[in-house]
N, C-alpha and C positions, 0 to 999 in steps of 0.2 A: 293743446290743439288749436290750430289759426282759426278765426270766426268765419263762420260760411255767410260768404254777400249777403245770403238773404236774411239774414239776421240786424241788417241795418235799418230793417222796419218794425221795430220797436214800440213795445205800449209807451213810452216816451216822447217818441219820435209822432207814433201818431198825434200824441196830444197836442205837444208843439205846434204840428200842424192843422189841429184845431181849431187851438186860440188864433191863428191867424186868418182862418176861415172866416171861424167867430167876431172876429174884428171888423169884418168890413159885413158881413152878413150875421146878424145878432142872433136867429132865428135856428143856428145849427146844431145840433143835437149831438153835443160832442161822445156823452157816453154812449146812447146808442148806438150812433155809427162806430164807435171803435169797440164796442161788442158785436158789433155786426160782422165786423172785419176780422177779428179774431177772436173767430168762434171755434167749436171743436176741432175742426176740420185744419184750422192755422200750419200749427205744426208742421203737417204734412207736407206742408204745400213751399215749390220751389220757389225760383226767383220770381221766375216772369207770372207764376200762378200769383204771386201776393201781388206783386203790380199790377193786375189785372184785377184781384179782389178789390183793393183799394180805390182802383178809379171806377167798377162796377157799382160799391155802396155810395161814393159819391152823388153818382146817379140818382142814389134811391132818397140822402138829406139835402142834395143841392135842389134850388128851387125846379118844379117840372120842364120848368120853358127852356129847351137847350142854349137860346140866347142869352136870358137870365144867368143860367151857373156859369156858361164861357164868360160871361163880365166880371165872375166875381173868382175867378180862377186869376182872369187878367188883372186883376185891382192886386194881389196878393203875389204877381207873380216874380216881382224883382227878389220879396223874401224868400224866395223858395228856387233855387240856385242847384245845381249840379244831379250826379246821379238819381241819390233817392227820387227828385221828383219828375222822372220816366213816367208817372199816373197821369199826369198832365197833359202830353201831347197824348197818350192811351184813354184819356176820358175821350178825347176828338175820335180815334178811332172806333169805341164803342158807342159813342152817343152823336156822331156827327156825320154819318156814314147819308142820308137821306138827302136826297137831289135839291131841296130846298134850301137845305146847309150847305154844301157841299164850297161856295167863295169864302164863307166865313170860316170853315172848318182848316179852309187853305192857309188862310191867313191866321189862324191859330198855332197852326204848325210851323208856320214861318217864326209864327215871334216869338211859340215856347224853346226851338229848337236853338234859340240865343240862350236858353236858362238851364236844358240839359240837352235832348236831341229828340228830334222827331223821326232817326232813323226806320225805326220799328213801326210806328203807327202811320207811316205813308203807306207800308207795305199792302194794305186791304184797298186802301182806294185806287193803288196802281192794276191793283189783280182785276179790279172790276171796271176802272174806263184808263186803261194806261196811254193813249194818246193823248188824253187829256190831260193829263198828269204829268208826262214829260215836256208838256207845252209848257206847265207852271216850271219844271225846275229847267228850263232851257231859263225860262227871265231869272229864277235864283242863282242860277250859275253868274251872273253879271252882277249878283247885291253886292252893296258895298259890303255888308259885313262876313268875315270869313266862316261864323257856323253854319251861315245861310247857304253859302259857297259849297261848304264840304258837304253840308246836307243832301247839294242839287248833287252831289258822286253817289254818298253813301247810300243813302235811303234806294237806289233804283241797281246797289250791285245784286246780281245775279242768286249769288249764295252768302248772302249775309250772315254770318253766326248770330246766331238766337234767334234771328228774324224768319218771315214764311221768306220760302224760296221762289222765284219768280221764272216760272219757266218759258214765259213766251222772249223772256230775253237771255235763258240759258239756248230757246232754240234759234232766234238774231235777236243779235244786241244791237242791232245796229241804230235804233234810237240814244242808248246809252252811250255809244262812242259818237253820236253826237254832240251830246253834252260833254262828255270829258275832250274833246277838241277844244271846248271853250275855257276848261279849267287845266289845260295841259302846259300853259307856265303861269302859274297863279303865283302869286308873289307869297302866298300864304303855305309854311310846308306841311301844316296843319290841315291843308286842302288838297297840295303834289302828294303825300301818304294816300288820304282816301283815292285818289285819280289810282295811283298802284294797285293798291288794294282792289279795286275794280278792275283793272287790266288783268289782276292776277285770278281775281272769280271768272273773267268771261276766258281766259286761255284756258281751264280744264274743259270746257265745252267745242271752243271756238278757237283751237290755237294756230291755225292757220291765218284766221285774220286778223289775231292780236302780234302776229311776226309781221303781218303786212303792213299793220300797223306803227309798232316799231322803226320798222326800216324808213318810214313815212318820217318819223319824229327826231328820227334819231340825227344828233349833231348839229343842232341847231339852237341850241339853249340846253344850259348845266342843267336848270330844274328840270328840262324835260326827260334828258339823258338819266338821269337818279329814276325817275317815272318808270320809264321804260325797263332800264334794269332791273328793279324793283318790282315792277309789275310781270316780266317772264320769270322769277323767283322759280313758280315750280315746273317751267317747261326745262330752266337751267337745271335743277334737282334730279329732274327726270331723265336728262342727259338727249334732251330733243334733239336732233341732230343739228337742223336748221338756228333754233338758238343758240349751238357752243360755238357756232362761225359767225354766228351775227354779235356775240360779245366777246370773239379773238380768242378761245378757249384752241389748245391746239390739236388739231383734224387727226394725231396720228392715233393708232385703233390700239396701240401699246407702248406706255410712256414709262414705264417702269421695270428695272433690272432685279428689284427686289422690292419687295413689299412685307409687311407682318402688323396686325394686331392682336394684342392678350389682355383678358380682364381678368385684374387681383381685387378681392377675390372671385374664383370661378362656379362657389355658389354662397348665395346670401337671400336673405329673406326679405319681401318686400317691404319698402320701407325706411330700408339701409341702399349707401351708396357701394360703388364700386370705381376704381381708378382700371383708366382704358389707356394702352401704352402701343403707342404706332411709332414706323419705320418705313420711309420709303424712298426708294435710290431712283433719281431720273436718268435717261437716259442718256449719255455723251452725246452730246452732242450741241445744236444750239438751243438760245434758249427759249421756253416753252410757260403760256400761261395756263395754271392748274388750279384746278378745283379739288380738293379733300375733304369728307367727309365720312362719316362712320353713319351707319342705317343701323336700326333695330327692328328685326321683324319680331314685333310686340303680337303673343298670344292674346287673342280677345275671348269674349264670354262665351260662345260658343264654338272656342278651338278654333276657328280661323284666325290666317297672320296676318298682321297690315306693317307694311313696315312705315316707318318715317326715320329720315336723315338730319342730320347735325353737323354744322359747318365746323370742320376745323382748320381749314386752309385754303385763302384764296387769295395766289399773286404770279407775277413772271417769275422763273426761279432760272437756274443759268443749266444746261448740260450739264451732268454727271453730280447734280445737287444729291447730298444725303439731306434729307428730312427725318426728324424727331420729334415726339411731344408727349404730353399728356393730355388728359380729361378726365374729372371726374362727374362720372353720371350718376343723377340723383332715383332711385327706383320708387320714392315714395308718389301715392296715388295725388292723383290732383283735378281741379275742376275738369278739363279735358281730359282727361288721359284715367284709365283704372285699370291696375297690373292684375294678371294673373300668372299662379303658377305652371310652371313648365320650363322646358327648353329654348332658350332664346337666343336665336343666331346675330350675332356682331358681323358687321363688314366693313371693310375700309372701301373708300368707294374715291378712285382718283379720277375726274370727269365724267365719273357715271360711270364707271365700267367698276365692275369688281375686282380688287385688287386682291385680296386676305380678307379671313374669316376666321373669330374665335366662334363657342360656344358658352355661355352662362347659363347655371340655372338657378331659377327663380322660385323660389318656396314660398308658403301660403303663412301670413303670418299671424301669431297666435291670438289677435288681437280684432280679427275678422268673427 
């Protein structure tokens, strides 16, 4: 079985990160606090609950004075590089939230979010003064350095996975497409991604003026063009109408003479794959650019269906093209996604319209 993320915080792992404490501050209490941290409760607790335990007992062995531990955070902080140390800019979030803090705490996030990201821990101090806040990442949009960059995107999208949601800019964003005007041909694609990824959180709320937006950018720079296409992802999914003409998809309401898909096999047990076999004839005539995909309306835990779509084809193809292919689909559970038994409908989906429909079913496997 693969290791679950949060298993990368380690009786190990902490101590490592002890001795480094230790090092620059002599005074720290290694064993207690990593009995503090991984106390009974450990086990239970997800990702973001141990990243949050871990920068919480910090609190409790770093010196009182929140100036004091942020210096000795920062003394230590070149060794302490990538994911695991997410507690970092999360001690700013919990211990740096108080109006007196609040330049230093900015400026904490700025320089941890070069060592892993301060996506997450901006999220509290935007909920509580966001004008203020998007003033700072309007100047981080200009750092020279690209995490600082992509920070001034990520940290303020709308529906951040794993992050709180921020609804005053699910209801206008319009501060945030400020700032993404400044990074919308960033030389960095490490920064044009997060710009999409934002385009593509504010279009489920706001897809009106992320098309107006669009149309605003579009054709005027590759990196912004990739942006934009990128960032309508799920109005194109969705088969919005306004976006299959604004990215030349073609207007007609039935492009196919024949269509089919079947999945071998038609029942399997979670966990086990299945091969998905499509067919689809376009229409004589001229030629036309298509989108195919197949949707799974996934049974969830309380018997409602959500579906979600899977690219299998996207290009101009000529009149009276035969189309074929495979895929095989993986059914085992995963960090997003957890299967349940039942009937599960297959579609072939050519520009969002429904073309063919198999059924699968999905059995409960013996191992739950």
């Amino acid at each position: 079985m693969a290791e679950k993320l949060k298993d990368i915080y380690t009786k190990a792992f902490l101590l490592e990160f002890s001795r480094k404490v230790q090092s620059v501050y002599p005074d720290f209490r290694t064993a207690d606090y990593i009995t503090s941290v991984m106390d009974e409760t450990w086990d239970k607790l997800a990702l973001k609950a141990r990243t949050r335990r871990i920068s919480e007992k910090l609190g409790v062995f770093l010196p009182d004075r929140y100036e004091s531990a942020l210096d000795i955070l920062f003394e230590i902080a070149d060794d302490c590089v990538g994911f695991p140390y997410l507690f970092f800019p999360d001690f700013v979030a919990v211990y740096g939230q108080e109006e007196k803090h609040w330049e230093l705490s900015m400026r904490a996030l700025e320089y941890f979010t070069q060592k892993s990201s301060s996506e997450f821990a901006i999220r509290p101090f935007l909920l509580r003064d966001p004008e203020r806040v998007m003033n700072r990442m309007t100047a981080w949009a200009k750092h020279s350095n690209e995490h600082v960059r992509r920070f001034a995107s990520e940290g303020c999208r709308p529906r951040l996975p794993w992050g709180e949601a921020l609804p005053m800019f699910k209801k206008n964003p319009t501060p945030v497409l400020f700032v993404l005007e400044l990074l919308k041909e960033d030389s960095s694609l490490y920064v044009r991604k997060s710009v999409a990824n934002n385009l593509n959180d504010i279009s489920k709320d706001n897809p009106d003026l992320v098309l107006e937006n669009a149309r605003q950018w579009a054709g005027k720079n590759s990196g912004t063009d990739w942006i934009i296409r990128h960032g309508c992802r799920t109005l194109i999914r969705n088969a919005n109408p306004e976006a299959m003409v604004l990215f030349g998809y073609s207007k007609k309401p039935i492009l196919t003479t024949h269509a089919s898909i079947a999945a071998q096999p038609t029942v399997l047990t979670i966990g086990e794959r299945c091969e998905l076999q499509y067919e689809v004839d376009i229409q004589p005539g001229e030629s036309v650019y298509v989108r195919i995909e197949y949707g799974i309306d996934f049974i969830k835990a309380k018997g409602q269906v959500s579906r979600k779509s899977f690219l299998l084809s996207d290009k101009t193809v000529s009149g009276g093209t035969h189309l074929t292919g495979t895929r095989v689909h993986n059914w085992s559970d995963m960090t997003t996604r957890r299967h349940y038994p039942g009937d599960h409908r297959i579609v072939l989906l050519v520009n969002g319209q429904e073309a063919a429909h198999t059924v699968l079913r999905l059995q409960p496997s013996p191992n739950r």
